[in-house]
C-alpha positions in Angstrom: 26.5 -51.1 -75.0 25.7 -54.6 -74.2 24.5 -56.4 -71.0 27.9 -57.8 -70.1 30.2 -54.2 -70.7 27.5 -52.8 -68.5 28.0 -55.5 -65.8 32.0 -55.4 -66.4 31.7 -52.0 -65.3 29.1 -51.9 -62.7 31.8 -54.5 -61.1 34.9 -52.1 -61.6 33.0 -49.5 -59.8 32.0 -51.6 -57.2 36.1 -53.3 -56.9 36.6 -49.4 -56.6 34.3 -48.8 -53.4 31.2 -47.7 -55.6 32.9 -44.4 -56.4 31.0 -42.2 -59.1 31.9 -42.8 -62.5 32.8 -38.9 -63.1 35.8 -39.9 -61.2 37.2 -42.6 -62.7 39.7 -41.5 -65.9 40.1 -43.4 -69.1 43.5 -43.4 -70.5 43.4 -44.4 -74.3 46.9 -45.1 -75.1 46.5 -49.1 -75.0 48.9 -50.5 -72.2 48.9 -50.4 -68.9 48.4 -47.6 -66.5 51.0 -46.6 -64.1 52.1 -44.2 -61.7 54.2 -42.4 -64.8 50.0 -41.4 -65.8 49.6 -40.2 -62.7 52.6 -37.6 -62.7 51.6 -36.7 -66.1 48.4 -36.0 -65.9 49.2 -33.8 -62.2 52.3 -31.6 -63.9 49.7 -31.4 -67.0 46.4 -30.7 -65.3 47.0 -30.0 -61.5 44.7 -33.0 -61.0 45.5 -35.8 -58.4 44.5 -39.3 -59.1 45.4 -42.5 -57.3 45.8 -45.8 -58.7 43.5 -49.0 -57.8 43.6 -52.2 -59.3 45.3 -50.7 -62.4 42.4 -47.8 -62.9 43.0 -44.0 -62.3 40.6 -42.8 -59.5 40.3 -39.2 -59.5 40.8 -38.0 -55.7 38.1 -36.1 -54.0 38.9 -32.7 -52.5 37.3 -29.5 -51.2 38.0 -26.6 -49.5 36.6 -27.5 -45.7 38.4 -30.5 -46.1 41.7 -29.1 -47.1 41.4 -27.0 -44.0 41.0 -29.9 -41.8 44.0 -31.9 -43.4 46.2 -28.8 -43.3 45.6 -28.1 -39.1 46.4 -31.7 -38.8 49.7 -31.7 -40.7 50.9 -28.7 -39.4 50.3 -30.5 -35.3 51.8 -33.7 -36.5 54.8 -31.9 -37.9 55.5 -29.5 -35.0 55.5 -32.7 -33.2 57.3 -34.8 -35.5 59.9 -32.6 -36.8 62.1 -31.5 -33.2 61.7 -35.3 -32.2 63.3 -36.4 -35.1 60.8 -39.2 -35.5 60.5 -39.2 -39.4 58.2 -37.3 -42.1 54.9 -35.9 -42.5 53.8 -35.6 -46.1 50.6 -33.5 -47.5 47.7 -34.3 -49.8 49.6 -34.9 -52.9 52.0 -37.3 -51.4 51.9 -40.4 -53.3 52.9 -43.4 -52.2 53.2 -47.0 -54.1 51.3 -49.4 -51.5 52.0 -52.4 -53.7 51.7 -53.2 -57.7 49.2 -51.3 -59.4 48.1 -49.5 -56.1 48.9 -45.9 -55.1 47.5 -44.0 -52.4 47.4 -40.3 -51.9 46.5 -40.0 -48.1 45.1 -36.1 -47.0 48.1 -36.0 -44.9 50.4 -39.2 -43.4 53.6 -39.6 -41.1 56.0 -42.0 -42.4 58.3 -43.0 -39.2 61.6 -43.7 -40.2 62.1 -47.3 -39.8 59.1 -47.3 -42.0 61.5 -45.7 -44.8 64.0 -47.9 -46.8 67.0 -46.1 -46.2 66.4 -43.7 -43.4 66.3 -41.0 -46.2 63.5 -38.4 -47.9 62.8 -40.5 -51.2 63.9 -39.3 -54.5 61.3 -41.0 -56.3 58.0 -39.1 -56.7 56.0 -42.1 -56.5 58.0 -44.1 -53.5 57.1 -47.9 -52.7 56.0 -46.6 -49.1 53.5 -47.3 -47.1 52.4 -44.5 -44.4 52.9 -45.2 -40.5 49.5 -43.0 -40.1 47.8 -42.3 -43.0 44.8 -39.3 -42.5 41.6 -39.4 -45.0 39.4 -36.0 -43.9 36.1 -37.1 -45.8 34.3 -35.2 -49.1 31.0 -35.4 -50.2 32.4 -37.2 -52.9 34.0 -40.0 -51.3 32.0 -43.3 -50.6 32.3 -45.6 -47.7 32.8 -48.1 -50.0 35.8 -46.6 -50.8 37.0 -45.7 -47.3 36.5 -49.3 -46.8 38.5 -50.1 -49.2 41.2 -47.7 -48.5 41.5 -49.0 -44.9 41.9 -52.4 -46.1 44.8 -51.1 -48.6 46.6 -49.1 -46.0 46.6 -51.9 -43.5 47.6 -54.7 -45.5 50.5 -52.8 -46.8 51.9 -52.0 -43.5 50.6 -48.8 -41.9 49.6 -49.1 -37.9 47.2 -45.8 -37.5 44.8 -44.6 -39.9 42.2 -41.1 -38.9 39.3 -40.9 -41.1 38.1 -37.5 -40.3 34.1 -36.3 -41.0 33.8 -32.5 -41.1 29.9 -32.7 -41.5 29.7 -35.2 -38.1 32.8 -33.1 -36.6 34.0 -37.2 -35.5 37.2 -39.0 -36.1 37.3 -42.9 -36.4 40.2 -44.0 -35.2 41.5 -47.2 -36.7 44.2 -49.5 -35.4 43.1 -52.5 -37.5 41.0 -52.0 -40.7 37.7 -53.3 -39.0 36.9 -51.8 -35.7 37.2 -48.0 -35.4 37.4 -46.7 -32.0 35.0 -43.2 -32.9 36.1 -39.3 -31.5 33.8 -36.7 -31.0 34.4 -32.9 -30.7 34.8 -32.7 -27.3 37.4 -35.8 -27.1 40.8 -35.2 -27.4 43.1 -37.7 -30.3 45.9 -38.8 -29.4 49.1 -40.5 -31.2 48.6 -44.0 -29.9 51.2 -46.6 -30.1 52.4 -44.6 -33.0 53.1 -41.0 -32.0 52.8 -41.9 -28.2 52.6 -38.1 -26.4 51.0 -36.6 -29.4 47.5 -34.6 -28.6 44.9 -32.9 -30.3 41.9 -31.6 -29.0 39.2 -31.9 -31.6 37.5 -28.9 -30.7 40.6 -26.8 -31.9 40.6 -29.2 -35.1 36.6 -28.3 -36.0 37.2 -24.6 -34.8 39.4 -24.3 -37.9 35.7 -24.5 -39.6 33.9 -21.6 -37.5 36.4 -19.0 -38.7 35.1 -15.8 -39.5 37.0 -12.5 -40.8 37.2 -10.2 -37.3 34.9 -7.4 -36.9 
C-alpha cells in the first residue's frame, strides 16, 4: 500500500471521529453507498450501520448500554405518548439527517412539528432529524465521534441531545453542540425547553445497572 492510500485513509478515519477501522464496512459493488446498503445489510445480517460522509460506520452497541437506552425510552414514552406530543423511536431508528448522512440515535423523540406531515413515516430511512436525540456511550465509540455526532444532530435541526456514560454514571446535557451542561448520579434530568415537565432521577437510570436476580 503506498504512502498516500495510507494517508487517504488515516484521513477518512479521522473525518469519521477516529473510529476503529474494524468498524468501518467496505461495500465492493462500485457506486455509491446509500441508505438502500444500510437496510440490506440489517434485514441480511441484523447489523446496524450509519452513514457518514458516504461510508458505512458500523454502530457500537452492548448490553449495559442497551439497558440504559431502553429505561430511557420507556420514561420518555410514558411521558410522551398520553400528551400526545409526538414519537419516541429505539436504537435502530434511522433517520436521513441530510445527503449521505444517517444517524441511528440509542433512542430519540421526534416532536411532531418536527415531522413533515404530522404522520409516523412510511419510509424506513425518513429525512428526519430527532428533537432529542440519546447516545448511551460503548467502549467502542470515540469522542471524536461523539463530537462529531453532536455537530451532525445540531446542524440538522435537533434542540436536545443526552450523551449518557455508564462507566462515569454522568449525562452531558447539550443544548448547543459545544457546551454540555454535565449530570451526575445524584442529579435529576430533566426535559428542558423540549419536554418541559419531563423528570428523571439518575439514580433510578444507573440502578438499572446494580440489578441482581432476588435471593
Amino acid at each position: 500500500m503506498s504512502a498516500n492510500a495510507v494517508a487517504s485513509l488515516a484521513d477518512m478515519l479521522h473525518r469519521l471521529g477516529d473510529v476503529p477501522p474494524s468498524r468501518v464496512r467496505y461495500v465492493p459493488n462500485g457506486g455509491p453507498v446509500t441508505e438502500k446498503d444500510i437496510i440490506r445489510i440489517r434485514a441480511k445480517e441484523g447489523r446496524l450501520f450509519e452513514l457518514v460522509d458516504g461510508i458505512l460506520v458500523e454502530k457500537a452497541m452492548g448490553m449495559r448500554e442497551s439497558l440504559l437506552a431502553v429505561y430511557i425510552a420507556t420514561i420518555l414514552h410514558n411521558f410522551v405518548h398520553p400528551r400526545k406530543l409526538g414519537l419516541v423511536a429505539g436504537a435502530d431508528g434511522m433517520m436521513k439527517l441530510s445527503e449521505g448522512l444517517v444517524r441511528i440515535p440509542d433512542m430519540s423523540f421526534i416532536a411532531w412539528n418536527d415531522i413533515p406531515g404530522g404522520k409516523v413515516p412510511k419510509k424506513p430511512v425518513p429525512r428526519l432529524a430527532p428533537t432529542l436525540a440519546v447516545e448511551v456511550l460503548s467502549e467502542n465509540n470515540t469522542a471524536g465521534e461523539i463530537k462529531r455526532k453532536r455537530r451532525d444532530y445540531f446542524k440538522a435541526g435537533s434542540s436536545l441531545m443526552w450523551v449518557v456514560n455508564p462507566r462515569r454514571r454522568t449525562v452531558a446535557v447539550y443544548t448547543n453542540p459545544a457546551r454540555p451542561t454535565t449530570m451526575r448520579e445524584t442529579d435529576t434530568l430533566d426535559g428542558g425547553d423540549v419536554l418541559p415537565g419531563l423528570s428523571l432521577p439518575l439514580t433510578d437510570l444507573f440502578a438499572e445497572l446494580d440489578q441482581q436476580a432476588p435471593d
